[in-house]
N, C-alpha and C positions, 0 to 999 in steps of 0.2 A: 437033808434040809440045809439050805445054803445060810453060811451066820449073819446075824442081823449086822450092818453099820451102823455104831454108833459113834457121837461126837467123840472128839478126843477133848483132855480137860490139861491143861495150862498152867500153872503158875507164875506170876510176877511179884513178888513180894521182898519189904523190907525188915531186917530182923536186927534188936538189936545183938552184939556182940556174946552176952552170954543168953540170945537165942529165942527172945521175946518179939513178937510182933506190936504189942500194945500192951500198956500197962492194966493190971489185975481189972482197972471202972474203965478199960477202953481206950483212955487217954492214949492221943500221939505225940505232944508236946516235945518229948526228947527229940522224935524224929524230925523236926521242923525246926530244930534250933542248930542241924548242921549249916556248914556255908557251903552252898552245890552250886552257886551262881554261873553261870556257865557251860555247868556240867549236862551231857547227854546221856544220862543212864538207860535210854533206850525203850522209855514208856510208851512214846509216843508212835515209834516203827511195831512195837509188839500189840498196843491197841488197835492199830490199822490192820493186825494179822488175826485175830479172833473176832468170829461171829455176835459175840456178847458175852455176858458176866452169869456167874451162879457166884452168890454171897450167903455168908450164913445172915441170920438177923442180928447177931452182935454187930456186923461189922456195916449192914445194914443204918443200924442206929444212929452208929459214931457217923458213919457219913453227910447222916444227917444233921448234924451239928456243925458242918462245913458250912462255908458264907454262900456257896454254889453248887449245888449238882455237878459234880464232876465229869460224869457220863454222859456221851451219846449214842451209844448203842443201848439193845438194851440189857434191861438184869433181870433176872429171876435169885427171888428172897426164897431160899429153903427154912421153911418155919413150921413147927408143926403145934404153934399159938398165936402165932400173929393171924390176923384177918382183914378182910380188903380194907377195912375203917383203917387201918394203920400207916397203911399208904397214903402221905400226902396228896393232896387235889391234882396239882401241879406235875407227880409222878404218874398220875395213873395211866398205864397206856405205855409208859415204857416202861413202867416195875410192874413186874407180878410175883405172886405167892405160890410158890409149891411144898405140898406136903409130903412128895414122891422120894423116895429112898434114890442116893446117889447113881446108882444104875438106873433106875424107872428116869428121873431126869435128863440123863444124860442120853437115853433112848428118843425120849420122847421132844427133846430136843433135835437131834439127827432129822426125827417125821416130819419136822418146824424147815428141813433145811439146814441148820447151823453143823458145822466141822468142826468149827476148835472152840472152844472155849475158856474164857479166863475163870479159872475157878478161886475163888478168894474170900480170909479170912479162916483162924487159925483151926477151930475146930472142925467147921467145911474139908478143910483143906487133909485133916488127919482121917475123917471119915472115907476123902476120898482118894485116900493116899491106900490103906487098909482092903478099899474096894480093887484095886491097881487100877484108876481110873486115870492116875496124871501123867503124863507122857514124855513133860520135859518140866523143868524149872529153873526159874533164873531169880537168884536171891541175891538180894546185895544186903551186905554186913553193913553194918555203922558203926561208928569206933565209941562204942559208948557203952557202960556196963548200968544197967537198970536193977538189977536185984530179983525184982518177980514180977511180973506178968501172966501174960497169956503165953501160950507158947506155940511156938510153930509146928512143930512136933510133937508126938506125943507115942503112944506105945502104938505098936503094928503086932500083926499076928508071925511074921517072919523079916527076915531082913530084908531089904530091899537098896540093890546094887545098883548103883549111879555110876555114872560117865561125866566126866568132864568135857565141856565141847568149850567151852574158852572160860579165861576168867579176866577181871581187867579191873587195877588199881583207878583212884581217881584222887585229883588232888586235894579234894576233901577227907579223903581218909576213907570214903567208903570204896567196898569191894567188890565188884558184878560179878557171879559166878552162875553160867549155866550148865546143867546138868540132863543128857535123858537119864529117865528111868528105865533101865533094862528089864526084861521081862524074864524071868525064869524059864526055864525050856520045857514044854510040854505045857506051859501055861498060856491059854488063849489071851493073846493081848485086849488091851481094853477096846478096842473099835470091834469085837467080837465076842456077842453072848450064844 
């Protein structure tokens, strides 16, 4: 039986310095108070290269608390509480809700069409870090030390060996670093179940 294609999943994320994406209630306030004016951290070329967004509902939330929808492609909320009521009026129709396990998603995304995907928010992101679902990531540091948070990372069942494919200072003090994630040998990459 020939193996199924599935999407591949993405990272674009900022952390702070000892390693936090958002603070403990979600807050992003540190990260908005760098001075990037100027600066092309490269959201804009990396959104034009994925199909759409999988977020967890934490990060769902806080977005929502932005003055604008930041997104125009679309997202899928992995939630296994939330319900279509939750979804703003305004979103319905490019948000939806799955309650599918990081592999069923990322399958049944592929059957939708979609290739890449931004996969985003921290615990999302550790679930499907665990699954070896993410394929490359590009993180930028922020020179800023928070204390506690949420965190980007969190435990895996084995290590998991990165590449650096470039990294690049900026004169705000933040750091772009992209990374693939290499796949162990004998282990079916993630576009193969």
């Amino acid at each position: 039986m020939e193996p199924t294609v599935m999407a591949t999943g993405h990272m674009f994320m900022a952390m702070s310095l000892d390693g936090f994406v958002a603070r403990e209630d979600f807050g992003l306030d540190w990260l908005f108070r760098q001075k990037t004016d100027g600066e092309d951290h490269g959201n804009e070329a990396f959104m034009a290269s994925v199909d759409g967004l999988v977020m967890g509902s934490g990060s769902f939330r806080t977005i929502l608390t932005f003055d604008k929808w930041p997104y125009e492609k679309p997202v899928v909320v992995m939630s296994q509480t939330m319900s279509p009521e939750d979804i703003p009026e305004a979103l319905r129709g490019r948000v939806r809700l799955s309650a599918q396990t990081p592999r069923q998603v990322m399958a049944s995304l592929a059957e939708r069409g979609w290739r890449r995907v931004y996969v985003d928010g921290g615990k999302l992101i550790q679930s499907f870090m665990r699954e070896g679902l993410i394929d490359d990531m590009t993180i930028s540091v922020v020179p800023i030390l928070i204390g506690a948070g949420k965190r980007m990372f969190g435990a895996l069942d084995a290590d998991v060996d990165l590449q650096l494919l470039d990294a690049k200072p900026y004169p705000s003090g933040l750091v772009t670093s992209r990374y693939k994630v290499l796949k162990p040998s004998g282990v079916r990459a993630a576009g193969q179940v």
